[in-house]
C-alpha positions as CSV (number, residue, x, y, z in Angstrom):
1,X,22.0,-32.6,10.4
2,X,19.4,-35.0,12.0
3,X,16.1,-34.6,10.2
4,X,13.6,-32.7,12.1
5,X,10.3,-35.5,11.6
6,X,7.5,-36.9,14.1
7,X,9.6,-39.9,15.5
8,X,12.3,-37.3,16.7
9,X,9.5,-34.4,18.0
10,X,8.2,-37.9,19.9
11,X,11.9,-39.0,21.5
12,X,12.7,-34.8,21.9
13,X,9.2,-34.6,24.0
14,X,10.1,-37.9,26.1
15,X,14.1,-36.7,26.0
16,X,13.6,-33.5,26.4
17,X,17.5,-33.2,25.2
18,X,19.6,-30.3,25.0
19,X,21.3,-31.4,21.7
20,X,17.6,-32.4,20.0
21,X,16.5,-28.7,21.1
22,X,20.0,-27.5,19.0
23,X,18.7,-29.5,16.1
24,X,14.9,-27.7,16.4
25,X,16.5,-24.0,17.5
26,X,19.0,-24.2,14.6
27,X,16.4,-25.0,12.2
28,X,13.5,-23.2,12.9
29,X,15.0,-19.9,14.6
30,X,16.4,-18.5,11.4
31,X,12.6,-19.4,9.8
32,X,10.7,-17.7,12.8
33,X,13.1,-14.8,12.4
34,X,12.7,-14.2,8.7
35,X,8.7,-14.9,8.8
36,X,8.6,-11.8,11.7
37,X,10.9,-9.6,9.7
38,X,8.6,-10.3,6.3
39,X,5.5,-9.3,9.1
40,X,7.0,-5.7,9.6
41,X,8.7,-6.5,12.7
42,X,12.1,-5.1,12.6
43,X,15.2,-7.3,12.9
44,X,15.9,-6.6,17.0
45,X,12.3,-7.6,17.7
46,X,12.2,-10.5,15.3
47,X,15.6,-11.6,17.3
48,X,13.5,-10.9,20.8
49,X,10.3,-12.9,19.4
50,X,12.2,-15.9,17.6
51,X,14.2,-16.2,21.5
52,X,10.8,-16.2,23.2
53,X,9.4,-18.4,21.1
54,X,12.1,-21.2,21.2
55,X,11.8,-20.5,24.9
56,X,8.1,-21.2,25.1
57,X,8.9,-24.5,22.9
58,X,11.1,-25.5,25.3
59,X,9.2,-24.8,28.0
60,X,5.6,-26.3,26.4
61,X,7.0,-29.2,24.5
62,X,4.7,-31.4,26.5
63,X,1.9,-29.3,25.1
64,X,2.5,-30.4,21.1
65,X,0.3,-33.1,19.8
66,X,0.8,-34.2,16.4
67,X,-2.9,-35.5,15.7
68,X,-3.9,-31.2,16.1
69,X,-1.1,-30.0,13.4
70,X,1.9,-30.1,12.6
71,X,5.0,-28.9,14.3
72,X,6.0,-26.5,12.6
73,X,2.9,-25.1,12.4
74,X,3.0,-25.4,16.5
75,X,5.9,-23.3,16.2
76,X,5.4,-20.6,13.8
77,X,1.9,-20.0,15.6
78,X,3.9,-19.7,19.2
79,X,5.9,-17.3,17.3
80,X,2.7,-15.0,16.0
81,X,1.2,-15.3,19.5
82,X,4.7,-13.8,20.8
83,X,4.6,-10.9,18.4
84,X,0.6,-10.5,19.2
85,X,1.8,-10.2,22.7
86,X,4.2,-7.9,22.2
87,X,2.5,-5.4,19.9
88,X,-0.4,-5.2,22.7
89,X,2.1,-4.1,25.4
90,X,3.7,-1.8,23.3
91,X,0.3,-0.3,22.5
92,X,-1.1,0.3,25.7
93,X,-1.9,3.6,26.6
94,X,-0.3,4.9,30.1
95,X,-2.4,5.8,32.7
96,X,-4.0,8.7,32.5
97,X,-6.0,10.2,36.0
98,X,-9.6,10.9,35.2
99,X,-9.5,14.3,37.0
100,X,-6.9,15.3,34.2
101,X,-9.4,14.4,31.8
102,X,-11.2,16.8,30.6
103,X,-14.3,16.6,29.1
104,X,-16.8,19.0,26.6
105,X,-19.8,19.5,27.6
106,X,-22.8,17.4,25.9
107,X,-25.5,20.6,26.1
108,X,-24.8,23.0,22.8
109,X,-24.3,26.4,23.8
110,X,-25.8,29.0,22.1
111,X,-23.8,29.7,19.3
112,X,-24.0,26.1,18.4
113,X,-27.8,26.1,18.6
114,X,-28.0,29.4,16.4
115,X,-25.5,28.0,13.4
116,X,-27.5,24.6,13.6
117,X,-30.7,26.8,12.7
118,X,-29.2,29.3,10.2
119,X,-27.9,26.1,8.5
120,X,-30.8,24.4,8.4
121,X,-33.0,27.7,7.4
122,X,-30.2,27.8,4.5
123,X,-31.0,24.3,3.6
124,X,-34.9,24.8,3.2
125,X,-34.3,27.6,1.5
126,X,-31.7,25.6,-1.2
127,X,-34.9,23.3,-1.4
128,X,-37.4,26.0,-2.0
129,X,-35.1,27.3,-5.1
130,X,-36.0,23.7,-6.3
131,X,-38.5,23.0,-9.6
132,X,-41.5,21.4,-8.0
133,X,-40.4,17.9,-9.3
134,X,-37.3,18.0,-7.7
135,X,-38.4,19.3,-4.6
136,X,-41.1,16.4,-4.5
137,X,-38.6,13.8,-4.7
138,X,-36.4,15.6,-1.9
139,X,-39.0,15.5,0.0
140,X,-40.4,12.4,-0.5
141,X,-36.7,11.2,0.2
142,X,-35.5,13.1,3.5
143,X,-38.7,14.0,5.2
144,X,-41.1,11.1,4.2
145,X,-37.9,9.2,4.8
146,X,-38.7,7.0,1.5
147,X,-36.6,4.7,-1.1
148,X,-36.0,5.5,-4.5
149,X,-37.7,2.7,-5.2
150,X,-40.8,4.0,-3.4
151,X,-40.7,7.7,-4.4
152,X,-40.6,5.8,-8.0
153,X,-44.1,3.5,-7.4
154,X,-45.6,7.1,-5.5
155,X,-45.3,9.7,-8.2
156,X,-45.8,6.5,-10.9
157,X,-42.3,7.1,-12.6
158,X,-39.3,5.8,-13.8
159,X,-36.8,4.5,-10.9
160,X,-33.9,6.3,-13.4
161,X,-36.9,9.6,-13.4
162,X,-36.0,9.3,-9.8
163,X,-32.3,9.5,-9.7
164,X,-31.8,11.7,-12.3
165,X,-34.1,14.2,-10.4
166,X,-32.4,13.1,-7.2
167,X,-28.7,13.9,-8.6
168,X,-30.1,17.2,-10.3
169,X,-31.5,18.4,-7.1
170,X,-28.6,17.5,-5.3
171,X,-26.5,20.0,-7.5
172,X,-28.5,22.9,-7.8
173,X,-29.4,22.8,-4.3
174,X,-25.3,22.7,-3.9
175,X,-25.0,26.0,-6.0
176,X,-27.8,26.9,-4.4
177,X,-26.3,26.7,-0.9
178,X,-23.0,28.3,-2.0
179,X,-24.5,31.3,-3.3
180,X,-26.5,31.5,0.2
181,X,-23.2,30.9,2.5
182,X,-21.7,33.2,0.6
């Protein structure tokens, strides 16, 4: 077997031969194949890519230059476009009629509106059940829309004050709220 180097990509390009292309197919299509299949591509469609690819090299030979890579690299990135290609066709949703789409409304109807407020009455009640220095920091938090780091230099306390009253509101307002749902 000839070996596959830049003086015989040159003579192939000028050439263009149909034994040279043997040479390049019967090295590189098994390697193009095998790289696909360890990609996920199953053996028919690795076959289906490695053909197009060796296509497209035959085709754009006159498109390799050696100063950009090498050529198998040229290759073996044909080949990934190919399968690129191929898995964006296969993934393209059909056509679908926008008068068969339906779509929900954006306005809540009323039984929407009237969960949202018995949830959120439920919530402010969980945080009235609160001991005054976890409610502070809740509130400091959600409705004051502060960081830890703030609520900390506020009420002149530990950052770990902070979170530890954070995480023990966050539970009891939890039990809280499963004792009121329930």
């Amino acid at each position: 077997m000839l070996e596959i180097n830049k003086e015989f990509i040159k003579k192939f390009q000028i050439n263009k031969d149909r034994k040279d292309f043997e040479v390049i197919f019967r090295y590189y299509a098994p390697r193009i194949k095998s790289l696909l299949i360890k990609g996920g591509a199953d053996s028919a469609q690795a076959e289906d890519i490695m053909h197009d690819t060796m296509i497209n090299v035959w085709e754009k030979l006159h498109m390799y230059n050696s100063e950009k890579g090498s050529f198998s690299s040229w290759i073996f990135t044909i080949a990934r476009n190919n399968r690129i290609d191929l898995l964006r066709k296969k993934s393209s949703k059909p056509y679908t009629d926008i008068y068969e789409i339906e779509i929900a409304s954006e306005k809540d109807n009323g039984q929407d509106i009237a969960e949202q407020k018995s949830l959120s009455q439920q919530v402010k009640n969980a945080i009235n059940l609160l001991p005054s220095k976890q409610k502070k920091v809740i509130e400091l938090s959600f409705m004051n829309d502060m960081t830890q780091d703030e609520i900390a230099s506020k009420l002149d306390i530990p950052i770990g004050t902070v979170k530890s009253r954070m995480r023990l509101a966050y539970q009891k307002m939890k039990d809280n709220l499963k004792e009121i749902t329930v």
